[in-house]
N, C-alpha and C positions, 0 to 999 in steps of 0.2 A: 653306347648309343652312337648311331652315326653322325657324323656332322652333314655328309653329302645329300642329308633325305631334305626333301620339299619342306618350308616350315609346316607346314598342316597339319605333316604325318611326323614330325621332330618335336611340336609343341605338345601334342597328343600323345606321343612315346614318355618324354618327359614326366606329365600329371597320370599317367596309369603310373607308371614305378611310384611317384609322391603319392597313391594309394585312393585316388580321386574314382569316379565310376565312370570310365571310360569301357564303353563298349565293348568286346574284343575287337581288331580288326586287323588289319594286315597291306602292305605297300608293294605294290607294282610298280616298275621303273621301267618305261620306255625300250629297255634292254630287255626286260623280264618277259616280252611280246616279243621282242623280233627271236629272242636263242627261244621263245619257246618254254621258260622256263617256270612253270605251273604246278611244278610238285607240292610247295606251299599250300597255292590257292587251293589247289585242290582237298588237303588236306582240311583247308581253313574252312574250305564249302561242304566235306563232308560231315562237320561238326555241328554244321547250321539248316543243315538240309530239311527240319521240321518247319523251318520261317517260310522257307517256300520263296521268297522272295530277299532281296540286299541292296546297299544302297553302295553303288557305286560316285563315287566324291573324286571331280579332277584334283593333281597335285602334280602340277608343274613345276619342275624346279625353279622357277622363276616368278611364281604365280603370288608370290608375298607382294611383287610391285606391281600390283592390279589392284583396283577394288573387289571387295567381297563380294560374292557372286557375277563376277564377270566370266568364271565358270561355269559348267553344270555340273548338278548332283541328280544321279539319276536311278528310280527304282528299277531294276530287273530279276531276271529269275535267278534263283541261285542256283547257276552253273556258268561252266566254261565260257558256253556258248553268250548267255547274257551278258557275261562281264565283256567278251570280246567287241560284243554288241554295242551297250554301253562306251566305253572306250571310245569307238568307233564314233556315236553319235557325237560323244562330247567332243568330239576333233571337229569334225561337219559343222556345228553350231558354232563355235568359236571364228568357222573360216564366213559361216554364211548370217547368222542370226546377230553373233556378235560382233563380226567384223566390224563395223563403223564404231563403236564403243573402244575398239583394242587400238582402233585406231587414235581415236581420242583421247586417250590414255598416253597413248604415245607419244602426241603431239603437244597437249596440254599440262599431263603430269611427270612428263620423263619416264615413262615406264620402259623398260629396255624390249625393244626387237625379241621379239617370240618363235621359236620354231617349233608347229604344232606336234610336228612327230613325235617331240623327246615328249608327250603329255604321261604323265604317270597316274597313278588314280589309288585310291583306298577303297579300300573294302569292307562294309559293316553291314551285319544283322541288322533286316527291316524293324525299326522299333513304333508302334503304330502309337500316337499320342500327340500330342500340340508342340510347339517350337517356340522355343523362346533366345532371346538373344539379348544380353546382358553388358554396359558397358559403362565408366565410371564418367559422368561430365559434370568438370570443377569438383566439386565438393560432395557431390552426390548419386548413387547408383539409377539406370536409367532401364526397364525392363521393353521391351518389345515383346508381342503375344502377335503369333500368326495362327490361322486359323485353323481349325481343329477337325482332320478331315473323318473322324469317325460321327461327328453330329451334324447331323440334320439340316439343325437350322445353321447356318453359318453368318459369321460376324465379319466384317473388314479389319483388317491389323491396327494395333492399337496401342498406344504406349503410354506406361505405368511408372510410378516411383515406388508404387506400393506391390511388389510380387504378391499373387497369389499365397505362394509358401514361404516362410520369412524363412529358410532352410536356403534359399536360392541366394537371399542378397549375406548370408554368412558364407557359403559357399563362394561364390562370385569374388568377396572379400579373400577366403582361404586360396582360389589361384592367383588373384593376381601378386596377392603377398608371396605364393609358392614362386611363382615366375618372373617376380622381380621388375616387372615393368605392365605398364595400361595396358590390359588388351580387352577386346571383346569376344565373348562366350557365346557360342551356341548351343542351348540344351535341348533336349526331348525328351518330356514327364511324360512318361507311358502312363497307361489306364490304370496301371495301381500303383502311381502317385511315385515312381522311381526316378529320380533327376540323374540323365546320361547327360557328361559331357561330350558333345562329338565336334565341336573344333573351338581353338583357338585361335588368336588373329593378334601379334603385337602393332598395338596402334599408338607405339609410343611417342613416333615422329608424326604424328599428326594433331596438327594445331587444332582445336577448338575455339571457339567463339567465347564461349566461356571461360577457357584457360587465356586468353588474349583480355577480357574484357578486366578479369579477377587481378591481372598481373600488370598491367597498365592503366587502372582508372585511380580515380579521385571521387569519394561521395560526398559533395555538396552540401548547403542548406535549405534547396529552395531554386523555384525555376518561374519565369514569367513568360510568358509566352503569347501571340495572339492564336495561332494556329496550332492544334496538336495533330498530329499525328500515330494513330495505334499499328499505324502497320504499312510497311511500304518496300513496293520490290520494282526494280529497273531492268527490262531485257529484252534484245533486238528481236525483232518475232518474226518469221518466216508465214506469211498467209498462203495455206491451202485453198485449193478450191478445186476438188474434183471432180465436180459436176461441170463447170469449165473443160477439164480438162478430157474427159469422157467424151462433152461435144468437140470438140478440137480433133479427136481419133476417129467417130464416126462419121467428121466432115469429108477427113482425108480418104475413109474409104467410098463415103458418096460421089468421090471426085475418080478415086482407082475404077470405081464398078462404072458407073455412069459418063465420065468424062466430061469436056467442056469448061476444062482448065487446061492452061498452055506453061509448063510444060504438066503432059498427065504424073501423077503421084505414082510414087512403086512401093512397093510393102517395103523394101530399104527406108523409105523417107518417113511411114506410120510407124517402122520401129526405132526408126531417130526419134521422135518427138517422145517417147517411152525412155528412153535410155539418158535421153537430156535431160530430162524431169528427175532420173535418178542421179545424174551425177550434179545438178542442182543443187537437190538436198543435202547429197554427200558434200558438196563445197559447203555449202550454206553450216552444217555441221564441223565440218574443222575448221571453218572460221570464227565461230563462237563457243569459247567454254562451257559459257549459260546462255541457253537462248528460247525463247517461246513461241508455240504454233500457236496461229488466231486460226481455227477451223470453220471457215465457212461452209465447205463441204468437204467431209473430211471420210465419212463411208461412201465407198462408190456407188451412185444411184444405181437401186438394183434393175431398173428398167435400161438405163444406158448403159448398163454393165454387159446384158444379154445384147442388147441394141449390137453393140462392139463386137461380142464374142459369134457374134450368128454374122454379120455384115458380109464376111464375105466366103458362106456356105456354098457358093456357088462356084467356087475358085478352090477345090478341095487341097490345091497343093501350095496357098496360101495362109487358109485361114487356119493351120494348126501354129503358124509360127506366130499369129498374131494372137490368138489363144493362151500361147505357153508366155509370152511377153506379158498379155495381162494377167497372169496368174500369177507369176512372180514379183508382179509391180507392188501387187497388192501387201507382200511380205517385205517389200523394201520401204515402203509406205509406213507398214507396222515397226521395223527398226529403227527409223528416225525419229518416229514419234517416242519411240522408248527412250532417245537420247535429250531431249527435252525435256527442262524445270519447269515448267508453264505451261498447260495448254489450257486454248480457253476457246471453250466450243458450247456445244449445247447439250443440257442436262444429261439425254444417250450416253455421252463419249464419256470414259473415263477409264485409268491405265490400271491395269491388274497386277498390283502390288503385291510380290513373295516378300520374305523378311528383309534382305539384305537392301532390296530397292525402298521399303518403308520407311526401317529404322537405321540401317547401317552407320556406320562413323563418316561415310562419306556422305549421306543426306541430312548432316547435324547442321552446319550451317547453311547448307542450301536444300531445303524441304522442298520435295516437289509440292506442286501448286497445281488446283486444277480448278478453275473459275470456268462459272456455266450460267448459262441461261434458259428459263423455261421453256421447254418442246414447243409449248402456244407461241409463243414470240420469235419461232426463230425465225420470218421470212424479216417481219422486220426489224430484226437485229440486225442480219446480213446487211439486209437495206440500208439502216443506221453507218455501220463497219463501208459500207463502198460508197456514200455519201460525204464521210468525211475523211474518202480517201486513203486509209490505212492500206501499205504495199509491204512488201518482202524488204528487211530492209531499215525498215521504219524502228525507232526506239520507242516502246511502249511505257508508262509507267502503272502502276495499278497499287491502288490504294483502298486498304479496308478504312468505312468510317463505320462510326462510334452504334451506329446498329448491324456493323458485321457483313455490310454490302460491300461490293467489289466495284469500284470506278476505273475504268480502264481509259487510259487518252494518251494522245500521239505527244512527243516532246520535242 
C-alpha cells in the first residue's frame, strides 16, 4: 500500500484488504492526466461498463485538511471522456463555487495553500440507494440518512442514533476498531439492502463538544436559577437586501440612458457597484468564522431583475456586460449564503443540504440554523428589522423559548 495516495483513497485501500465491502474502485493522480496514463482506467471502465454511469470522488493529496465535502463528487458516464469531464468540473467548482469556502478554510482553520492542478479523483461504480454517514460523538454512535434519490416522495436529511440496520452501528464499530482511530463513514445501502463503504475520514484531531464537555465537567446537585434558557446562539449578521440593491442598478442606468446627473454614469461605475457588493460579502466572510444573513431581500425581485437586464437594450454594445455581471452576481450571492451558520429570512428561503453540510463532523458543534418567518408577515417583519435599525455589522443574539419560537434582538 502506498503512503503517497490522498487519505481517501489510502483509507479505502486499507478496509477493502481488512475485507470490509468496499466497492471496487481505482485512483488517478494528477500525473495519471497530464502522461496520459489510462490503461488502468480503462480497464477498470471496461469491467463496469453495464452501470452505464460512475461516480467520480475528488482526492487531493492534500484534501484530509479540508472539511468533508468541500469537494465534489460527481455522477458521469462511464468512460474516458466523463471522467475527464468530471475532473475537469471538480477543478472549475473548487476555483468558482467553492472558492470563498477554501478560502475560509485557510484563513480560519489553517488548511494549507491548494494547487488545483495536482486534483486526483477516484473512481467507483454508480451504486443507486441512500447514503448514510456514520460518526462516533462521546459515548455514542450518531447515523445521518440523506435522501434517497430513487423515491418519490422525498424526505429532508435527518439524523439517528437508532440505524435503520443494526448491521451499520456493528460495522461502523468494526472500522473504526480496524483503523485504529474516530473517523467518519460514508456508506451506500443499495436497493437490496447491501451496506458499501465508500470513504473514510479520520476525524481524530477533531475536538467535539461532547468529548470537551465529558472530559472537563463536574455534575452537580441542583441549579437555582431566575431565567432558563433552552437554547442560545451569538452571530455578527451581514443584512441583505436586494431589492435595494436591484433599485440602486436601475437607478444608475436611468441616469446612463436618460441623463441629468453631473458627472453622467458609464457602465464602468453600474459594474462597480456589482463587484463592491461582491467583494463586500467576500470581506464580510473572512472576517467572521460564524456569521449570519438577516434576509430582507435576499431572491432578486423578479420584476427588477428583468427591470436591470433589458435597461439598457437599447445600447446593444453595453447591455450584454451588464447582463453577464448580473448573472453571475446571482451565483456569488448563492456562495456566500452557503458560507453562513444562520440565515434568517422568510419561510421561502432555505439551504439545500447534501450529507456532509447536514451532518458532517464539522457541523457537530456549529449546526446550521435557519430561522424564518411566515410568507404573510414578511412586509412587516422587514418593517420591524429597519425600525429597529439592524445593519451589516450588528451582533445578533437569538434565542429559542420554552415553545420552540425564535427571538432574535440586536446586543
Amino acid at each position: 500500500m502506498s503512503t503517497d495516495l490522498p487519505e481517501k483513497a489510502r483509507l479505502l485501500e486499507r478496509l477493502q484488504k481488512g475485507n470490509f465491502t468496499i466497492p471496487e474502485f481505482i485512483y488517478l493522480s494528477a500525473s495519471d492526466f497530464r502522461n496520459e496514463n489510462f490503461g488502468p482506467l480503462q480497464a477498470f471502465l471496461d469491467r463496469h461498463r453495464e452501470s452505464f454511469k460512475v461516480i467520480t470522488r475528488s482526492a487531493h493529496p492534500l484534501e484530509e485538511f479540508y472539511k468533508s465535502g468541500t469537494f465534489d463528487s460527481l455522477e458521469t458516464y462511464a468512460d474516458l471522456g466523463g471522467i475527464k469531464y468530471a475532473r475537469k468540473k471538480i477543478i472549475n467548482l473548487a476555483r468558482t463555487a467553492k472558492q470563498l469556502s477554501v478560502k475560509r478554510q485557510r484563513k480560519f482553520n489553517g488548511a494549507p495553500e491548494i494547487e488545483l492542478e495536482e486534483m486526483g479523483v477516484i473512481v467507483m461504480p454508480f451504486i443507486d440507494g441512500t447514503g448514510v454517514m456514520a460518526k462516533m460523538l462521546g459515548d455514542h454512535w450518531e447515523f445521518g440518512y440523506c435522501r434517497d434519490r430513487t423515491q418519490k416522495v422525498q424526505r429532508e436529511p435527518y439524523i439517528t442514533q437508532t440505524p435503520h440496520d443494526r448491521r451499520l452501528l456493528k460495522l461502523s464499530q468494526d472500522i473504526q476498531n480496524f483503523l485504529g482511530h474516530r473517523c467518519e463513514i460514508e456508506y451506500i445501502v443499495a436497493t437490496d439492502g447491501t451496506i458499501h463503504v465508500v470513504q473514510a475520514k479520520d476525524i481524530s484531531h477533531i475536538e467535539t463538544l461532547e468529548q470537551k464537555e465529558s472530559e472537563r465537567s463536574i455534575k452537580l446537585d441542583g441549579l437555582r436559577r431566575v431565567r432558563a434558557r433552552r437554547s442560545y446562539r451569538e452571530r455578527p449578521i451581514y443584512v441583505m437586501d436586494n431589492k435595494a440593491f436591484y433599485l440602486n442598478i436601475i437607478g444608475k442606468c436611468e441616469d446612463l440612458v436618460l441623463g441629468g446627473t453631473e458627472p453622467k454614469p458609464t457602465i464602468e461605475d453600474i459594474l462597480a457597484i456589482i463587484t463592491s457588493y461582491q467583494a463586500e460579502m467576500e470581506q464580510f466572510a473572512l472576517n467572521h468564522q460564524r456569521f449570519g444573513v438577516l434576509g430582507l431581500s435576499i431572491q432578486e425581485p423578479e420584476e427588477l431583475y428583468q427591470i436591470a437586464n433589458h435597461y439598457l437594450d437599447d445600447l446593444p454594445e453595453l447591455q450584454p456586460q451588464l447582463s453577464t455581471a448580473l448573472y453571475e452576481n446571482i451565483y456569488k450571492i448563492d456562495y456566500f449564503l452557503f458560507e453562513a451558520d444562520t440565515l434568517i429570512a422568510k419561510d421561502k428561503f432555505r439551504v439545500n443540504l447534501c450529507g456532509h453540510d447536514a451532518y458532517g463532523i464539522d457541523t457537530v458543534r456549529n449546526p446550521r440554523w435557519s430561522v424564518y418567518w411566515y410568507m404573510d408577515k414578511h412586509e412587516i417583519i422587514v418593517q420591524e428589522f429597519r425600525r429597529l435599525g439592524f445593519k451589516t455589522g450588528d451582533t445578533i443574539g437569538i434565542e429559542i423559548d420554552s415553545e420552540g419560537k425564535p427571538v432574535v434582538y440586536r446586543l
